[in-house]
Residue frames as a rotation matrix with the C-alpha (Angstrom) as fourth column:
UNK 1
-0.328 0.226 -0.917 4.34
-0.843 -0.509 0.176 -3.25
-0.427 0.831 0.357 21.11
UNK 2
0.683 0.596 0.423 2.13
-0.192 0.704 -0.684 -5.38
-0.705 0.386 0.595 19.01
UNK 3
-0.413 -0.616 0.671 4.22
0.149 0.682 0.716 -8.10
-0.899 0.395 -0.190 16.36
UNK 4
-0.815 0.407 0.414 0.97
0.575 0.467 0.672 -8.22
0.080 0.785 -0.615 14.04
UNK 5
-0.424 0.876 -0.230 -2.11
-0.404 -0.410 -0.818 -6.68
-0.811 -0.253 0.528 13.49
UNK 6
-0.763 0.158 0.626 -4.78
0.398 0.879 0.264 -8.25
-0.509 0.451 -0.733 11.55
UNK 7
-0.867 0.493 0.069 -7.25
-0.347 -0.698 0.627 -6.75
0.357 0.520 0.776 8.96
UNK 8
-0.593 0.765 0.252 -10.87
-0.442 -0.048 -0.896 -6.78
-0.673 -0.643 0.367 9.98
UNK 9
-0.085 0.440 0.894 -13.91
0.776 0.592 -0.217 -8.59
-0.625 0.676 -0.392 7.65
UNK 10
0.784 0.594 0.179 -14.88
0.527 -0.486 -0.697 -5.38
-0.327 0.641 -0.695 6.72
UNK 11
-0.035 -0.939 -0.341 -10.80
-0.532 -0.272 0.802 -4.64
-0.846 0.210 -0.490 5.63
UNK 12
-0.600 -0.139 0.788 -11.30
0.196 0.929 0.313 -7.69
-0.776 0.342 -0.530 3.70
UNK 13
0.415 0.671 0.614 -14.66
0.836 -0.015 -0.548 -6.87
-0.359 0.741 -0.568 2.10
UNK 14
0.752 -0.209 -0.625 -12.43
-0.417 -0.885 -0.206 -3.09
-0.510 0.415 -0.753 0.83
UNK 15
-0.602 -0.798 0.022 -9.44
-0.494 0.394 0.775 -5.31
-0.627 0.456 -0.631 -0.64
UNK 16
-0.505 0.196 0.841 -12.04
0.525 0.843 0.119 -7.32
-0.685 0.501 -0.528 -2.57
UNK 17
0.719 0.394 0.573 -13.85
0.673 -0.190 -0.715 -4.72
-0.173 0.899 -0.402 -4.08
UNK 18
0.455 -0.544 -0.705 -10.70
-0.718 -0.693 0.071 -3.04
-0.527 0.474 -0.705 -4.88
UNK 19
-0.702 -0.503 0.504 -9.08
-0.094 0.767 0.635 -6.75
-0.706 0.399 -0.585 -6.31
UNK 20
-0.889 0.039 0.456 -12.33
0.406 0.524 0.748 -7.89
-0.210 0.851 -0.482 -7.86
UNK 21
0.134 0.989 -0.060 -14.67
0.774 -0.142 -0.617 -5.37
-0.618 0.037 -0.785 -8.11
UNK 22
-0.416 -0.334 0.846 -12.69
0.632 -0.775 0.006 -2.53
0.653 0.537 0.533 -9.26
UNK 23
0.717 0.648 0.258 -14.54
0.460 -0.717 0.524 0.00
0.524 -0.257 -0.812 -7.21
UNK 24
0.800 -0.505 -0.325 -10.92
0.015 -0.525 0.851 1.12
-0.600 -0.686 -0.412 -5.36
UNK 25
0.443 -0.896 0.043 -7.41
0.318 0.112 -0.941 1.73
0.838 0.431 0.334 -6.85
UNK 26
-0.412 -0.885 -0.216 -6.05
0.176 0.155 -0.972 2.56
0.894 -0.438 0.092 -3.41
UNK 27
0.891 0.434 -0.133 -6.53
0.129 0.040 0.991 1.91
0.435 -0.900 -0.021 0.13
UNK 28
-0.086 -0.985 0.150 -4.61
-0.195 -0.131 -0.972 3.42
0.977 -0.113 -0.180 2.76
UNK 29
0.434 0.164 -0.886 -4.34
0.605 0.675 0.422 1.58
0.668 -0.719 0.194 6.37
UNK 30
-0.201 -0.551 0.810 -2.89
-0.815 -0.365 -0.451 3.50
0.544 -0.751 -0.375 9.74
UNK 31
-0.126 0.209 -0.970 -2.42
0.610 0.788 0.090 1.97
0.783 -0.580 -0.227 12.84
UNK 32
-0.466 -0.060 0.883 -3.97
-0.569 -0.744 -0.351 3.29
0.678 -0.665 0.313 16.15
UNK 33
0.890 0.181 0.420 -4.67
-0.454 0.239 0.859 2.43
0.055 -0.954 0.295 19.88
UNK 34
0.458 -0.864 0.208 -1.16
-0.690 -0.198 0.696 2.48
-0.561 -0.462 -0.687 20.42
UNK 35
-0.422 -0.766 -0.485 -0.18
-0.901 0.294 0.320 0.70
-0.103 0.572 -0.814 17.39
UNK 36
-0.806 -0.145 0.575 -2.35
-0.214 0.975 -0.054 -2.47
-0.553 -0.166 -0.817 18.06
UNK 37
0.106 0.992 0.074 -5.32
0.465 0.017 -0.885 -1.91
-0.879 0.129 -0.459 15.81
UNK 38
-0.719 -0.112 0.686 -5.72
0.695 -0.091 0.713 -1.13
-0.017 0.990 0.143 11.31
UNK 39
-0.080 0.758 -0.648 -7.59
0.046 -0.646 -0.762 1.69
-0.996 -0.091 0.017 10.50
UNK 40
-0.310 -0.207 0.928 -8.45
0.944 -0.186 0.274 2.49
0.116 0.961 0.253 6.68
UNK 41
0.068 0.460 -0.885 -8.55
0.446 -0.808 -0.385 6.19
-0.892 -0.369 -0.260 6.43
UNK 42
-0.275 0.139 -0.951 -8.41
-0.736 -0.667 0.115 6.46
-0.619 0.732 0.285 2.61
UNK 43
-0.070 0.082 0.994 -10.21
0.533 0.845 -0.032 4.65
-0.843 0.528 -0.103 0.11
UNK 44
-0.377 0.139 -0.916 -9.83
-0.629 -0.764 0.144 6.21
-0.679 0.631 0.375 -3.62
UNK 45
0.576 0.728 0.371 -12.19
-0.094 0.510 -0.855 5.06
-0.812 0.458 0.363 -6.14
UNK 46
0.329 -0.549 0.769 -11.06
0.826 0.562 0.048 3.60
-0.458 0.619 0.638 -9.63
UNK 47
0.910 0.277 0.309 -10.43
0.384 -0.843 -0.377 7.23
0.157 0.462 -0.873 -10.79
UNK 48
0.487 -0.873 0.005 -6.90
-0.421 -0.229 0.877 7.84
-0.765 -0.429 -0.480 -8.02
UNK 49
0.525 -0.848 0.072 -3.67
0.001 -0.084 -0.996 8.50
0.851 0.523 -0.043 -9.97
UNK 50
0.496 -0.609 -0.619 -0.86
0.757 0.653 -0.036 7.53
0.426 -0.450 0.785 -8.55
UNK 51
-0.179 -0.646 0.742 0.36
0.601 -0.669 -0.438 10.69
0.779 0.367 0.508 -8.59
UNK 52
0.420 0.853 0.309 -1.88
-0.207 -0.241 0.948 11.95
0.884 -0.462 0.075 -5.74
UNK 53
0.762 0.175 -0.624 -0.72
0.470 0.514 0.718 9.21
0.446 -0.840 0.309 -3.21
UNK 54
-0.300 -0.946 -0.124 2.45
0.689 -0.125 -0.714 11.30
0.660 -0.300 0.689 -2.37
UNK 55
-0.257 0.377 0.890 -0.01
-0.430 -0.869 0.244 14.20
0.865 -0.320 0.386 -1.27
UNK 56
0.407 0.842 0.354 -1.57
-0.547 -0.086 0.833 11.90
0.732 -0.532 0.425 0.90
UNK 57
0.731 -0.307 -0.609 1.42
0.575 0.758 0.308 10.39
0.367 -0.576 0.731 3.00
UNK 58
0.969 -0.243 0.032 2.54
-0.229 -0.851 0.473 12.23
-0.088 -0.466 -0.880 5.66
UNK 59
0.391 -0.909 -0.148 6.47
-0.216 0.065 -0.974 12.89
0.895 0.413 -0.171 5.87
UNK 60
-0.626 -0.779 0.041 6.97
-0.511 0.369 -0.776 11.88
0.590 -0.507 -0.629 9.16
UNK 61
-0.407 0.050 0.912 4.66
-0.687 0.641 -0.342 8.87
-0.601 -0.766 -0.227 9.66
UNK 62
-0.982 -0.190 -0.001 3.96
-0.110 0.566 0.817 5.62
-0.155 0.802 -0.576 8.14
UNK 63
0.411 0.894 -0.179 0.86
-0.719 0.197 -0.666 4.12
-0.560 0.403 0.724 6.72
UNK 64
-0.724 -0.368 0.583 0.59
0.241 0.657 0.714 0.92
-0.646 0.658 -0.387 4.75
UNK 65
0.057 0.604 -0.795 -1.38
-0.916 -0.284 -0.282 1.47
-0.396 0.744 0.538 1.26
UNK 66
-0.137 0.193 0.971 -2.61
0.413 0.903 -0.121 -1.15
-0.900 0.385 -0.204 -1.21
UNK 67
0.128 0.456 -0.881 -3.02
-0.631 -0.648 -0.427 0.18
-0.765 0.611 0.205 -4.88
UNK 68
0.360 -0.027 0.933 -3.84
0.687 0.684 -0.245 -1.53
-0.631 0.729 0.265 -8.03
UNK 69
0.178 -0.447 -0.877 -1.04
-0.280 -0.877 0.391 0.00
-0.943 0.176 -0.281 -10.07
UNK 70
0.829 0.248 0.502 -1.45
0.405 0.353 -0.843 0.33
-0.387 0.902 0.192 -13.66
UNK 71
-0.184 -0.948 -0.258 1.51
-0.308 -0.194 0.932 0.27
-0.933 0.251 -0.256 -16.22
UNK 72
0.746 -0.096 -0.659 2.72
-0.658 -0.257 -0.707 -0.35
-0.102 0.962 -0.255 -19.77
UNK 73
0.597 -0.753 0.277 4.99
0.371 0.566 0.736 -3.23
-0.711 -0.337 0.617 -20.39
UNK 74
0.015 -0.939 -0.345 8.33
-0.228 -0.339 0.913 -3.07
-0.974 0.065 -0.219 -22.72
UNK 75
0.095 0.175 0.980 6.69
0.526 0.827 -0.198 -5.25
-0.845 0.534 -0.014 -25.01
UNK 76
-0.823 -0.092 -0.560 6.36
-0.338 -0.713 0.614 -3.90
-0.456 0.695 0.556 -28.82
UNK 77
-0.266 0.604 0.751 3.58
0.007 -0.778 0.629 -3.12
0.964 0.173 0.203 -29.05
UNK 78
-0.842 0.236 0.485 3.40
-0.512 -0.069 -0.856 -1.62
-0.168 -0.969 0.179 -25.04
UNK 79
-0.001 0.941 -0.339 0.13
0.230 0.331 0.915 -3.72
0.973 -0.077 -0.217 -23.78
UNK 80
-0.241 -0.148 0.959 -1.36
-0.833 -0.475 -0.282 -2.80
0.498 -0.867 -0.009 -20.25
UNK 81
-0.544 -0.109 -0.832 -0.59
0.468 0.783 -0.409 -4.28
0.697 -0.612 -0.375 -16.88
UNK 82
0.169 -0.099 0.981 -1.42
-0.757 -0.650 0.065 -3.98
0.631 -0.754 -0.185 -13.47
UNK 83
-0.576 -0.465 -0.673 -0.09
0.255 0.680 -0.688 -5.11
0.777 -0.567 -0.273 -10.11
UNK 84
0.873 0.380 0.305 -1.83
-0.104 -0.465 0.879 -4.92
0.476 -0.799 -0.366 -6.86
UNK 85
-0.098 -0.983 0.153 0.78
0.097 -0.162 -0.982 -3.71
0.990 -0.081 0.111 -4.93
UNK 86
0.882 0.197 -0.429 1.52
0.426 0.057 0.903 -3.58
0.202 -0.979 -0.034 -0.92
UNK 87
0.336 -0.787 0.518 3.24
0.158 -0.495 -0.855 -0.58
0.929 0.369 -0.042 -0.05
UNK 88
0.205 -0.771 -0.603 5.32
0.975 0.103 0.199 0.20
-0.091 -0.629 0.772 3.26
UNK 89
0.575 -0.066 0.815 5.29
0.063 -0.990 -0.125 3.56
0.816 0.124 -0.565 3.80
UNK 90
0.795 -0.258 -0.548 7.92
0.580 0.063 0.812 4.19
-0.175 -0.964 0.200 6.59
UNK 91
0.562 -0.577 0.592 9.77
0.169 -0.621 -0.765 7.10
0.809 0.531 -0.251 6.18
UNK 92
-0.369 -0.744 -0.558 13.20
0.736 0.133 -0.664 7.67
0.568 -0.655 0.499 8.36
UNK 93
-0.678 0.381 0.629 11.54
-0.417 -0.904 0.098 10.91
0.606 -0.196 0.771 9.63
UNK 94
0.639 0.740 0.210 8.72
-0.318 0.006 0.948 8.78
0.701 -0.672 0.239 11.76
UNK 95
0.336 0.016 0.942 8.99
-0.939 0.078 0.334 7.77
-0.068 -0.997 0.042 15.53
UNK 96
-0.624 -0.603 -0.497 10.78
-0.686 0.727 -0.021 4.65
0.374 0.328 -0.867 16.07
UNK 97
-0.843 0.500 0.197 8.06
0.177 0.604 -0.777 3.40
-0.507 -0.621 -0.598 18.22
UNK 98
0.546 0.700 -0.460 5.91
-0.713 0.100 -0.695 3.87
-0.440 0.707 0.553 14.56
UNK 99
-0.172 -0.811 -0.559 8.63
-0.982 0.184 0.035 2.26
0.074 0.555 -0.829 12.54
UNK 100
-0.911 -0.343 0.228 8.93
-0.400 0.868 -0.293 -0.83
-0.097 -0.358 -0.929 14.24
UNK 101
-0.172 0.847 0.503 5.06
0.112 0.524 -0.844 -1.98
-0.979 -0.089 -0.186 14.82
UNK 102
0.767 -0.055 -0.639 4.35
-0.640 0.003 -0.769 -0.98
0.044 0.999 -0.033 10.60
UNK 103
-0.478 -0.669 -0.570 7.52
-0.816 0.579 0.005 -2.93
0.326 0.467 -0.822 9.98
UNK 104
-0.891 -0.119 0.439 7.06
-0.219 0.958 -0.184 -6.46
-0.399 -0.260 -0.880 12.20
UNK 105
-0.153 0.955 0.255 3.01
-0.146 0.233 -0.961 -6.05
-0.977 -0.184 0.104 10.82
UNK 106
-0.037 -0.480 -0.877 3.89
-0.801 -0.510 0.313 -5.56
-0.597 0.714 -0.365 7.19
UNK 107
-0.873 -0.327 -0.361 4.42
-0.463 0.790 0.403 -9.49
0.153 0.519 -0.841 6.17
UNK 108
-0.534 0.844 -0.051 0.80
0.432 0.220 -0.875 -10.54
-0.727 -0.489 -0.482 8.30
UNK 109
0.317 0.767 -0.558 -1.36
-0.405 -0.422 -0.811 -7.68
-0.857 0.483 0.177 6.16
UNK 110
-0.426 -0.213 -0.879 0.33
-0.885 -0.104 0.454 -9.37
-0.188 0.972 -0.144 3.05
UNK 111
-0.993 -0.112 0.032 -0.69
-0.116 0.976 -0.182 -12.69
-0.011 -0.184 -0.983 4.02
UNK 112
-0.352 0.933 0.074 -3.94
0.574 0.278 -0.770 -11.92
-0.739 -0.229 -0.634 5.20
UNK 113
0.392 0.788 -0.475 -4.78
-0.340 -0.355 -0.871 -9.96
-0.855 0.503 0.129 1.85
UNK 114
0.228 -0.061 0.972 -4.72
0.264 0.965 -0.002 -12.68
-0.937 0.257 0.236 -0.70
UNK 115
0.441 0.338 0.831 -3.38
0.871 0.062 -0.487 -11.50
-0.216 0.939 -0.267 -4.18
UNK 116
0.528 -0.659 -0.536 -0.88
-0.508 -0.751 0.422 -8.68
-0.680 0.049 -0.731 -3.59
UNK 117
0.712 -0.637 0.297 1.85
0.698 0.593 -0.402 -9.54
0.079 0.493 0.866 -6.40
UNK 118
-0.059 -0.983 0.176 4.49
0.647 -0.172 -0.743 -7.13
0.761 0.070 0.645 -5.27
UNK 119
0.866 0.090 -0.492 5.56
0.471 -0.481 0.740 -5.28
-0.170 -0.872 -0.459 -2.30
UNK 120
-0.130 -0.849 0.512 7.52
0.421 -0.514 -0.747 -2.25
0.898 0.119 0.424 -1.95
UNK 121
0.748 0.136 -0.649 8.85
0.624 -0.476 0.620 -0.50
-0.224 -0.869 -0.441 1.20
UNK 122
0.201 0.030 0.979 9.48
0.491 -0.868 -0.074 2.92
0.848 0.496 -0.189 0.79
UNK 123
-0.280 -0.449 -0.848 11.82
0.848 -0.530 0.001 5.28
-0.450 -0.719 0.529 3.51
UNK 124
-0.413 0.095 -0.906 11.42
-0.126 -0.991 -0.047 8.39
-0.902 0.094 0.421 0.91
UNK 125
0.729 0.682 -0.059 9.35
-0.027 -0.058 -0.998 9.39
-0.684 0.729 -0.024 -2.36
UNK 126
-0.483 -0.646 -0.591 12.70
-0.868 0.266 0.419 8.25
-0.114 0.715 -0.689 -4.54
UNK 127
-1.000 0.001 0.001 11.14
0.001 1.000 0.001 4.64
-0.001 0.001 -1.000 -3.89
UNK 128
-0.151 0.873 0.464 7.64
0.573 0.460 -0.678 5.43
-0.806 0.164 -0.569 -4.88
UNK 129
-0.176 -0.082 -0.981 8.30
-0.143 -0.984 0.107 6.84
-0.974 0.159 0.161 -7.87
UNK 130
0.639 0.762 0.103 6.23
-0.420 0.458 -0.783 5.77
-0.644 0.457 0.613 -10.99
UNK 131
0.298 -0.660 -0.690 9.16
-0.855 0.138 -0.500 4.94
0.425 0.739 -0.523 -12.91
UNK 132
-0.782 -0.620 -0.070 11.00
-0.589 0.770 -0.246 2.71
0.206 -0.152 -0.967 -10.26
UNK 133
0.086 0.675 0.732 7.75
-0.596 0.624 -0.505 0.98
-0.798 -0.393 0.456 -9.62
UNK 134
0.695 0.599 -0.398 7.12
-0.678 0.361 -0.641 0.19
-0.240 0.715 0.657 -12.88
UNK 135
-0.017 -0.973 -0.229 10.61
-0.975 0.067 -0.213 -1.09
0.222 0.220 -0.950 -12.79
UNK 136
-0.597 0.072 0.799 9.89
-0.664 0.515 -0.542 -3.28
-0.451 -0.854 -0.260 -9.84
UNK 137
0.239 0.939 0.248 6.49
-0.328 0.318 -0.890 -4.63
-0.914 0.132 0.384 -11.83
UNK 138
0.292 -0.365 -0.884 8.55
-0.894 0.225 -0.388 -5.62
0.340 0.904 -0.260 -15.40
């Protein structure tokens, strides 16, 4: 099993115009040829609600996602935030021989996409719930 897997240029050019173009709020990554290779097989435009992304992660396999996630701080008057965020999807339900290659690759895609400010990994949809994010992002 592959350790790492690296994003491609043209991974790179979708993380920039979701960072600084705006033109994405969420990108979602698989891995295939036996784990050793990044696919993006969802890009949602600046329109995707968060609310959505549960529809679109299966329940028994992983996927890593990127999303610029907007929020509300505590402040008085609330003022808006957002994080770009680097999720871990790996629910207990996938194949260990998914599990493992998403996990050990996980710390590489954060590295190699410049400007993530939090990272969540996520076994079930208790841990990608807009509340505890926003928690996570205060």
């Amino acid at each position: 099993m592959v350790s790492g897997v690296n994003p491609t240029s043209e991974h790179t050019a979708l993380f920039n115009e979701l960072k600084i173009d705006r033109l994405h709020k969420c990108l979602i990554f698989d891995l295939i040829d036996k784990n050793s290779k990044l696919d993006c097989i969802f890009t949602g435009d600046k329109d995707f609600q968060w609310d959505s992304l549960q529809e679109l992660l299966p329940k028994d396999d992983c996927r890593f996602v990127i999303y610029d996630f907007n929020y509300e701080t505590d402040e008085n008057p609330p003022r808006p935030e957002n994080k770009l965020l680097a999720i871990l999807w790996a629910p207990e339900t996938a194949k260990v021989k998914r599990r493992v290659p998403f996990s050990t690759s996980f710390n590489g895609l954060k590295s190699a996409f410049t400007g993530l400010q939090k990272d969540v990994q996520a076994s079930d949809w208790s841990y990608l719930e807009y509340k505890s994010v926003r928690e996570l992002c205060l």
